[in-house]
N, C-alpha and C positions, 0 to 999 in steps of 0.2 A: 492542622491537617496537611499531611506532603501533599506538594504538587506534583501530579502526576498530568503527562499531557500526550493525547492521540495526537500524531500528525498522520494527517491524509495528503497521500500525491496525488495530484488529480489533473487529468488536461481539460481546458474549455471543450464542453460538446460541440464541435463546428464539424461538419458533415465534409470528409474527405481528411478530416486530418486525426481522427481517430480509428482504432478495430481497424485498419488499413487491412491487413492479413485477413480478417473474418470479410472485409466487402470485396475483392477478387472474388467469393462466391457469392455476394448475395447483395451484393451491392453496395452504394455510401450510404444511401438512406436507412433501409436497413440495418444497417453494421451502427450507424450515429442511434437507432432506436435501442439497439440491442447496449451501445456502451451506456447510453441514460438511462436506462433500468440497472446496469451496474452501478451507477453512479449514486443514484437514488437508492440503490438498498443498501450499501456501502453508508451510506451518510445516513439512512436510519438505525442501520446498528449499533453505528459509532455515536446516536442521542445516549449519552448517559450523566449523571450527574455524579460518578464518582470521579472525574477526569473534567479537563479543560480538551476540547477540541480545535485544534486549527487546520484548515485545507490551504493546502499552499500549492495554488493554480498553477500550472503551466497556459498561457492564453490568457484572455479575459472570462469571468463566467458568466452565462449568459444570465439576464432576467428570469426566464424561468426555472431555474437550479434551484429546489429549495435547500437553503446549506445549513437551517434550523438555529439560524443566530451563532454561527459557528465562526470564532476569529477566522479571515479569511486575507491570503498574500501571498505575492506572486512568488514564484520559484527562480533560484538566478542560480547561473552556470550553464553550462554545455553539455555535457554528457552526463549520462543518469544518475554515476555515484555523485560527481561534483555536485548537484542538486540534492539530490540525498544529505549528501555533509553540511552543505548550505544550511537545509532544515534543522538539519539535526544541533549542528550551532547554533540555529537561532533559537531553539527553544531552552538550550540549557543556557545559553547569554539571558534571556527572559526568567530565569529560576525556576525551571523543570527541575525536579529530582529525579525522573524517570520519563523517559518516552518512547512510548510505542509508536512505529512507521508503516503504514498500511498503503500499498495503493488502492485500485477501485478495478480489478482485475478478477476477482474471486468472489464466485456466488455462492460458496459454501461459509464463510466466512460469519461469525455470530459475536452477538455484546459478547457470550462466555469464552469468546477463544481470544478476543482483547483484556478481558478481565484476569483469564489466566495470566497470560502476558506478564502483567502489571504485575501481580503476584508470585511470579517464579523469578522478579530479577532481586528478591528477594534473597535469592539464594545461589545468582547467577551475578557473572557480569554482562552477559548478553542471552538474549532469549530469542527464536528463530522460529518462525511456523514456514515449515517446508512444502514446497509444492511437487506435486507428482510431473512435473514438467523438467524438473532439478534445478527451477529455482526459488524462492522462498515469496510465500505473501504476507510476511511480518517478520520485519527487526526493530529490538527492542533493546535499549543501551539506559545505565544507572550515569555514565559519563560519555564523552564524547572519546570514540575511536575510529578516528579515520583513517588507520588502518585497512579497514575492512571493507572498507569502501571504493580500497585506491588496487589500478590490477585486475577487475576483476573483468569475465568477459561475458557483460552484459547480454539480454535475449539470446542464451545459448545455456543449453543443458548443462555447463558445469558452473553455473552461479555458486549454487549451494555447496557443491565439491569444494571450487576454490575458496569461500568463505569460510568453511569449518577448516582448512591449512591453515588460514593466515588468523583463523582463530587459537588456535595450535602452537603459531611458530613464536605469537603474541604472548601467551599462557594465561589466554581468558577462558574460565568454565561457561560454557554455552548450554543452554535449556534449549528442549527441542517440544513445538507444541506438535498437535498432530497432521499429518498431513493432508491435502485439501489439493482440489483440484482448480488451477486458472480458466479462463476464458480466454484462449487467445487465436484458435483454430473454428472455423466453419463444424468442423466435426462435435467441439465440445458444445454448442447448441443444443446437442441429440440430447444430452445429459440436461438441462436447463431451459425447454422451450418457452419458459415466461420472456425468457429475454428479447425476443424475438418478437412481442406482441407492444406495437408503437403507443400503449394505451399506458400498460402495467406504470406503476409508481407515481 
């Protein structure tokens, strides 16, 4: 059986240091209610037994995170690609053949759209699920290209622009799964008010 491995980016739930942007409207506490219900549905999706799962922390996580027996380790580096590459090193050093990178950002997000994943880098060298925000909530590499990683200008509408360039200038064939919307604005609530209930998951 190949091994195939989810990596999840995820920060500790600690109340002011997550959804920063979503609690200017509606507060820390809130905003910490609203990222652990991401958090949690994110990490139930990602239960599958066709894949190895590991969440690779930014923080400590807390006790009550259920991570469902999921390898769990901390993230190293500074800035979000470097963390990104870090991951993505570690798991093909470990004998990944394939890994799909998700953070815990997107509530549209399902087991079938990381299954695709897995399945289209079959025919790709990288596979992408795009966000309507412009930038992407899943990449997906058969080998390690940190290329793609390096340059790019993170929390700003041309992620995905400038990652399909330097996918380009590279000459890797990119799969694009479908597009899905983030969680990162007070507004996107309207669209998703489970999130916003401190009970949910």
């Amino acid at each position: 059986m190949e091994h195939h491995v989810l990596a999840i980016m995820a920060k500790s739930p600690e109340q002011g240091k997550v959804k920063t942007r979503i609690a200017k409207s509606i507060g820390e506490e809130k905003a910490l209610a609203v990222y652990k219900n991401l958090l949690n549905y994110t990490l139930r999706e990602a239960n599958c037994a066709l894949w190895e799962t590991t969440v690779h922390w930014a923080g400590n996580p807390k006790n009550e995170v259920n991570i469902h027996d999921f390898n769990s380790i901390p993230q190293k580096g500074e800035a979000l690609g470097e963390r990104m590459e870090n991951a993505f090193v570690f798991e093909f050093k470990e004998g990944a053949e394939r890994v799909v990178m998700i953070g815990t950002d997107c509530a549209e997000i399902t087991l079938g759209h990381i299954e695709r994943a897995f399945g289209m880098l079959k025919l790709h060298d990288v596979v992408i699920g795009p966000a309507t925000d412009g930038g992407y909530y899943l990449i997906a590499m058969n080998e390690m290209h940190p290329e793609l990683l390096k340059d790019v200008p993170w929390s700003t509408e041309h992620v995905l622009e400038i990652t399909k360039e330097l996918a380009e200038e590279n000459h890797l064939s990119v799969g694009y799964l479908e597009t899905l919307s983030d969680v990162d604005q007070a507004s996107d609530l309207e669209k998703h008010p489970w999130l916003i209930n401190e009970k949910k998951g």
